[in-house]
C-alpha positions in Angstrom: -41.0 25.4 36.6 -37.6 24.0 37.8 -39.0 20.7 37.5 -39.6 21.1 34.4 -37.2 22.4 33.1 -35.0 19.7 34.6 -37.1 17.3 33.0 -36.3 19.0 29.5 -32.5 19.1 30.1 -33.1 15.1 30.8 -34.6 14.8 27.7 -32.0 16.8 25.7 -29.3 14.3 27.5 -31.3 11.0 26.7 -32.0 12.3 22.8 -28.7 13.2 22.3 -27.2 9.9 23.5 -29.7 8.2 21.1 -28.8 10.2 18.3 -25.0 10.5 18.4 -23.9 7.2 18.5 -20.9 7.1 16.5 -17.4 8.7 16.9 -15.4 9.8 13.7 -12.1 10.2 13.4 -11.1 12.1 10.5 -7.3 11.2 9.4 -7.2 14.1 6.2 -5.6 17.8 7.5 -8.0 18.3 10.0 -6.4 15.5 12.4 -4.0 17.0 15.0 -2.8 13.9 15.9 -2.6 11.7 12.7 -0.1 9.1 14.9 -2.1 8.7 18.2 -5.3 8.0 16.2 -3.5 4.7 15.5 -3.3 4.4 18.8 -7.0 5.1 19.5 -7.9 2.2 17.2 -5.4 -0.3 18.4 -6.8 0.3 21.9 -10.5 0.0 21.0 -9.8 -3.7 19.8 -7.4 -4.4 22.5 -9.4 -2.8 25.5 -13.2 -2.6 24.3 -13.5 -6.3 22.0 -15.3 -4.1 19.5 -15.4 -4.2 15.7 -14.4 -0.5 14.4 -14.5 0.4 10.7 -11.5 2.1 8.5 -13.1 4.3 5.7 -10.4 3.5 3.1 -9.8 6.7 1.3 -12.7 8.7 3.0 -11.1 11.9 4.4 -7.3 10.0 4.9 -8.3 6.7 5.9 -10.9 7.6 9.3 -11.7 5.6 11.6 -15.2 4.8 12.7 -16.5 3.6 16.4 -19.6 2.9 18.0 -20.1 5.8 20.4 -18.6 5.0 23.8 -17.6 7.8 26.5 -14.6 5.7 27.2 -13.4 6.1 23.2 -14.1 10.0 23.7 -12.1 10.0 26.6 -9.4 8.3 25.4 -9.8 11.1 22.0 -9.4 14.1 24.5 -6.6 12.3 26.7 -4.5 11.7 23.8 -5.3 14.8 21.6 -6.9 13.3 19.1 -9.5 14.8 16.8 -12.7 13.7 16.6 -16.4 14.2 15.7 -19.3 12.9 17.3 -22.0 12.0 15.0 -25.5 10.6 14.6 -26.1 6.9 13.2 -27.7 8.6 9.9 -24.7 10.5 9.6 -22.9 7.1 9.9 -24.9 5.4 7.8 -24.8 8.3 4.9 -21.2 8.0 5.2 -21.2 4.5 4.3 -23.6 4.9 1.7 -21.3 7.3 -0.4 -18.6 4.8 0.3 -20.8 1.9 -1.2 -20.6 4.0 -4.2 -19.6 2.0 -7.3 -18.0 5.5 -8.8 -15.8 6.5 -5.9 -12.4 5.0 -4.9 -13.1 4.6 -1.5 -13.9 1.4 0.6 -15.2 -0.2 4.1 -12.7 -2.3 5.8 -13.9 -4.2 9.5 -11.1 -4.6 12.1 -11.6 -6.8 14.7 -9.5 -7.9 16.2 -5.3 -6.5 17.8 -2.7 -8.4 16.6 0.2 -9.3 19.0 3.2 -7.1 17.5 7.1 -8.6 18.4 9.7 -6.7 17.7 13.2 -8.7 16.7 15.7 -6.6 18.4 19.3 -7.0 20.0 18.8 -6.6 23.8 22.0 -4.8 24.3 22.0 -0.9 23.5 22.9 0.2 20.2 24.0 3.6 19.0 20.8 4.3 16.9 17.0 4.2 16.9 14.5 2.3 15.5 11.7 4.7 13.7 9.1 1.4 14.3 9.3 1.4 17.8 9.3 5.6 18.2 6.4 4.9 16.1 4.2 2.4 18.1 5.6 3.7 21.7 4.3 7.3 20.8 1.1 5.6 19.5 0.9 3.4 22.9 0.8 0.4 21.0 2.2 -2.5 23.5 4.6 -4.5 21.8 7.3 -7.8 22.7 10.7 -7.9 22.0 12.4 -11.2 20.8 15.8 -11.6 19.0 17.5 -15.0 18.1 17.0 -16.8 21.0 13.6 -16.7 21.2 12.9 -17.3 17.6 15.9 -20.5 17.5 13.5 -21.9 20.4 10.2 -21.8 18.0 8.1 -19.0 19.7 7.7 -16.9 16.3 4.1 -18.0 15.9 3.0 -16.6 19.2 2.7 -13.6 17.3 0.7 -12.0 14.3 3.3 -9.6 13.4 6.9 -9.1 12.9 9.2 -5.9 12.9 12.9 -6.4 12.0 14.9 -3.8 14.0 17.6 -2.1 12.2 19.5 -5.6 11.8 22.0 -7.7 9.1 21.3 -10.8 8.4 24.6 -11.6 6.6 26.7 -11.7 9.5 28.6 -8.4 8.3 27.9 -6.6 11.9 25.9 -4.1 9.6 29.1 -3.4 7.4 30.0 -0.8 10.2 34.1 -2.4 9.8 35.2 0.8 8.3 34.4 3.5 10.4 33.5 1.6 13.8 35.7 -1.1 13.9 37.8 0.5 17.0 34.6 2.0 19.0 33.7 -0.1 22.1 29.7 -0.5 21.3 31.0 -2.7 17.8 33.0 -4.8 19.4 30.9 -5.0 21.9 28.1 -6.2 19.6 31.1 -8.6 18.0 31.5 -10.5 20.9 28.1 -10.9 22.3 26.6 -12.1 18.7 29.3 -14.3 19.0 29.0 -16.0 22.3 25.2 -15.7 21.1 25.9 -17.7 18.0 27.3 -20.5 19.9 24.9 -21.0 22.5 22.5 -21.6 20.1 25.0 -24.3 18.5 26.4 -22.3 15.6 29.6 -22.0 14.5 29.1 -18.8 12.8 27.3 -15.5 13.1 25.9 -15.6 9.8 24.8 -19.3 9.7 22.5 -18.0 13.1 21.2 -15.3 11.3 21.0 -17.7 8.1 18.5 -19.7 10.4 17.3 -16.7 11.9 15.9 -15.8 8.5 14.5 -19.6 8.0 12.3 -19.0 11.1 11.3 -16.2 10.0 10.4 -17.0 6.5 8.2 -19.7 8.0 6.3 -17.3 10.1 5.7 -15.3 7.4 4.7 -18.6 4.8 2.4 -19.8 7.7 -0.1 -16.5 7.9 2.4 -14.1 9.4 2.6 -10.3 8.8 6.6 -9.4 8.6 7.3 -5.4 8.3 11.2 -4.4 8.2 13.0 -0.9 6.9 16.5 0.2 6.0 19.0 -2.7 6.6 16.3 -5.0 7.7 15.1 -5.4 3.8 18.0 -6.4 1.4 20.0 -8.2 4.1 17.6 -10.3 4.4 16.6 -11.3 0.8 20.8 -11.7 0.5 20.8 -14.2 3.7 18.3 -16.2 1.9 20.4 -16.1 -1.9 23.0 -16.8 -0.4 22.3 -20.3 1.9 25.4 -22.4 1.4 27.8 -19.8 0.3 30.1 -18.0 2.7 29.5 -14.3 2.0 31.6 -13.0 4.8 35.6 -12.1 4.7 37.6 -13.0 7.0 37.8 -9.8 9.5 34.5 -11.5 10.2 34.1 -14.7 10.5 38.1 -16.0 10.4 38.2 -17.6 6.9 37.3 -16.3 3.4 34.5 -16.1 1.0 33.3 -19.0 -1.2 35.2 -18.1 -4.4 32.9 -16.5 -7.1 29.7 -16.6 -5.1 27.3 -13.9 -6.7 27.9 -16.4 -10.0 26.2 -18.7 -7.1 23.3 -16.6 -5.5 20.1 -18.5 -5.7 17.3 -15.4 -6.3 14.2 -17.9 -6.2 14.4 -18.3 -2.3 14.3 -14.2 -2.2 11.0 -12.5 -1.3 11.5 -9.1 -2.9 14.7 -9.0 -4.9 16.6 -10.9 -7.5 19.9 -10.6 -9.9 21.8 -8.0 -7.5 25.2 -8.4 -6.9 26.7 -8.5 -3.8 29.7 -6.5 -2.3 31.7 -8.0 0.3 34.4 -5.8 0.7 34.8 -4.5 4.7 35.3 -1.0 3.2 32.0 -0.1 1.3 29.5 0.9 3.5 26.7 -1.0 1.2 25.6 -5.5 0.8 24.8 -5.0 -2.4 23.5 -3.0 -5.8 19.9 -3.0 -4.6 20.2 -0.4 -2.7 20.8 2.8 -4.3 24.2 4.3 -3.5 24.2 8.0 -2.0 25.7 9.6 -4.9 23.8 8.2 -7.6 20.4 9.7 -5.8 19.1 13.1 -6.6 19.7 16.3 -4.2 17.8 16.4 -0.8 15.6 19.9 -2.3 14.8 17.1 -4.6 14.2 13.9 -3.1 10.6 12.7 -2.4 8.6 9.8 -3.3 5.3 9.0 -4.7 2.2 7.0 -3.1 0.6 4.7 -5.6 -3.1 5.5 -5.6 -4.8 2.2 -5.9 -8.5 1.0 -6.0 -10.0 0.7 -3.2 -13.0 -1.8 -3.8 -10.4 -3.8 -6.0 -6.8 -3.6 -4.6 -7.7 -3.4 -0.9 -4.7 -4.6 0.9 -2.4 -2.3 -0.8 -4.7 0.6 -0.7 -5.0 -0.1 3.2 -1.1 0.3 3.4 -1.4 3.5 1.6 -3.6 5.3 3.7 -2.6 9.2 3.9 -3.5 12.6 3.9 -0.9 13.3 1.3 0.4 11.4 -1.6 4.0 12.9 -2.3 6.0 12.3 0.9 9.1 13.6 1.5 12.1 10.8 1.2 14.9 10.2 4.0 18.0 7.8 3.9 19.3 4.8 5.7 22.1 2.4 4.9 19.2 0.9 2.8 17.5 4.0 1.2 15.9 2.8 -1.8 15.6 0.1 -3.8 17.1 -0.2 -7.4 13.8 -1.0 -9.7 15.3 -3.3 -11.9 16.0 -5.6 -9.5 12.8 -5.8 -7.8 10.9 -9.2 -8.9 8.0 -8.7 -11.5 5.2 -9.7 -8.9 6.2 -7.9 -6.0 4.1 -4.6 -5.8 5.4 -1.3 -5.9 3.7 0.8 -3.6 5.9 4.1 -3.4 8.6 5.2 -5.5 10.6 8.0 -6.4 10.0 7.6 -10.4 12.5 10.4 -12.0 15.5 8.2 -10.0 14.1 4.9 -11.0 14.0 4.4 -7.4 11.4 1.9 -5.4 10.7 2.9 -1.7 7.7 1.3 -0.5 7.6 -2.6 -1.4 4.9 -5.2 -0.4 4.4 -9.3 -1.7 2.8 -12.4 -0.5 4.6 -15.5 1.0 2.5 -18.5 1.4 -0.5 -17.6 3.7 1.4 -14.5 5.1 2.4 -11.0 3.6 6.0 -9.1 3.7 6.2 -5.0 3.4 9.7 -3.5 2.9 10.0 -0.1 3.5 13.5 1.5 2.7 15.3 4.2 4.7 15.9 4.5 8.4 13.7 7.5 10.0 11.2 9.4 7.8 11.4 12.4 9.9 15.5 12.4 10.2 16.9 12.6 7.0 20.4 11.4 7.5 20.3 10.2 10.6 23.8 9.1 11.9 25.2 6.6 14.1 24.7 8.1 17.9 22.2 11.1 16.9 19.3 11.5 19.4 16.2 9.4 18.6 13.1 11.4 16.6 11.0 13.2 18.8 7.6 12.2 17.7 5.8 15.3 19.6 7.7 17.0 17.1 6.0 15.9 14.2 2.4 14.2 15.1 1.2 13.9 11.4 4.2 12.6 9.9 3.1 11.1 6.7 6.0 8.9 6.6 5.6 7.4 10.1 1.4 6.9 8.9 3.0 3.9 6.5 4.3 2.3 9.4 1.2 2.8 11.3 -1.0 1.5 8.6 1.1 -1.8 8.9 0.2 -2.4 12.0 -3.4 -2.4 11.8 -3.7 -4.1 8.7 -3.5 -7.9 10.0 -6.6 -6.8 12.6 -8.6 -6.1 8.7 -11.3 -8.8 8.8 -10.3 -11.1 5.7 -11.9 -10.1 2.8 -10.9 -12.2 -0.6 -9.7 -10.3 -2.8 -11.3 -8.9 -6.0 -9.6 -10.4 -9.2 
């Protein structure tokens, strides 16, 4: 009798392995761990070489594996919800996506892209919410900054962060208030001494080629993702090639006399006929972004997802995946971007519509694609210059940390053409 009815558990095992052979992870409310099931898929391409599916707009954006015991583990280790489910399951699930009446679609990922950070390597008095984001996630990631991109080593990777950065040679505008604390002129003098060991005379004509390089990448098939200061100073670097935009508590010498009469918009990626403001004391580049007290109350100030079609608009409708639509919104010195400015063909993908106010950008460039995404931390509303960084333990299903994540699994999307 106990032969047998070892022989029956046996068969219970073996039917059971044969009939749930897929894992689901569900990315609506359900999902305790929104975040770390980023994580879960990045590591399944990285570790296991395997091709997982993202169910665009089926229960958040899930993710679905071939069953393994390793991906389970992984699930439990990490806290991550998930179902196990048999392959009719699977394949019903697919079938309702295939469905020519419901906004939903099947993208294939195959394959981890190599993620680079461009950071300063000296300490800075703030955080970066990308790299809170992908270090909570445990997605591995390389940091470079301007010597390593000068020397040409941009396309080792597949995608691009800019850290919290100016690329007009300003020192981040931070003259007013931090022009006396040790950490700014600390950052002075090395971007300096950085500047001419990589034969430039100037800050800002480094970060002008800085910029170049990074352009290129992006032209040549790269994926470049930036927030808060990272977005308009860079579109203003590349306007403003040939003109010296910088006053002389910066760079020893002047400005070039009526330059935003001489701002070339046509080299810009997302942004064209702002104005520029140069003066030490403001605490802003520029009119694109909008200025603190021209934006609604904080009881007040959220921003809405675009909801795109899936089978038709796929890239954008990859970058939108969420279990919620209407996200709460969160400053930066680059908060949000003034509508009228942003180019006709760039594609809004957020936006706070009552304020006129774009949040959530995204274009093509040559082969490669840009995403701007404005604000600094989108679960620290103000965040200030030494707060503590975000603790993302606190807040696993942060919608507005999801936007960053879906960025960095959307160059592993096996390329589909799009549907015109």
């Amino acid at each position: 009798m106990k032969k047998l009815l070892l022989a029956f558990a046996f068969l219970l095992v073996w039917m059971n392995s044969s009939i749930a052979s897929h894992i689901l992870i569900p990315m609506d409310e359900t999902q305790k761990n929104h975040l770390k099931a980023y994580g879960i898929a990045y590591w399944e391409l990285q570790h296991q070489g395997g091709t997982l599916e993202w169910l665009l707009n089926y229960q958040g954006g899930s993710f679905l594996f071939l069953y393994s015991k390793d991906i389970e583990k992984e699930c439990n280790i990490r806290g991550v919800t998930y179902k196990v489910i048999a392959d009719v399951q699977a394949s019903q699930i697919r079938q309702e996506i295939a469905d020519p009446e419901v906004n939903m679609e099947l993208v294939k990922l195959e394959k981890a892209p190599k993620i680079a950070v461009y950071s300063p390597k000296n300490k800075l008095p703030w955080d970066d919410a990308v790299t809170l984001a992908l270090t909570y996630a445990e997605i591995p990631y390389e940091i470079i900054y301007d010597e390593e991109i000068i020397q040409g080593k941009l396309p080792l990777y597949d995608w691009l962060h800019l850290h919290h950065e100016d690329f007009t040679g300003q020192y981040g505008k931070f003259y007013a208030m931090y022009r006396n604390a040790p950490w700014y002129q600390e950052q002075v003098r090395s971007m300096e001494s950085l500047a001419k060991s990589l034969g430039f005379n100037k800050v800002s004509q480094l970060k002008l080629a800085v910029a170049h390089k990074i352009r290129d990448f992006t032209a040549g098939g790269g994926f470049l993702f930036t927030m808060c200061s990272g977005t308009d100073s860079y579109d203003i670097a590349l306007a403003a090639e040939g003109l010296d935009i910088c006053e002389s508590m910066y760079d020893g010498d002047g400005t070039t006399p009526d330059y935003n009469s001489k701002l070339d918009y046509s080299k810009t990626f997302a942004f064209q006929n702002f104005k520029l403001s140069t003066n030490p004391m403001e605490y802003e580049f520029s009119n694109i972004d909008v200025k603190p007290q021209n934006r609604m109350s904080r009881d007040k100030d959220f921003f809405t997802l675009f909801d795109f079609s899936a089978k038709w608009d796929i890239v954008p409708t990859m970058l939108c995946q969420n279990h919620e639509q209407v996200i709460f919104g969160f400053m930066g010195q680059s908060t949000a971007f003034n509508k009228e400015l942003v180019k006709p063909g760039v594609l809004i993908m957020g936006e706070a519509k009552a304020a006129n106010e774009a949040k959530y950008l995204h274009g093509e460039y040559g082969k490669g694609t840009w995403t701007f995404y404005g604000g600094h931390d989108p679960e620290d509303y103000q965040h200030m210059v030494g707060d503590p960084p975000t603790d993302l333990n606190l807040h696993p299903n942060s919608p507005g940390y999801r936007l960053i994540l879906n960025n960095i699994l959307f160059p592993a999307a096996k390329k589909k053409k799009q549907k015109t």
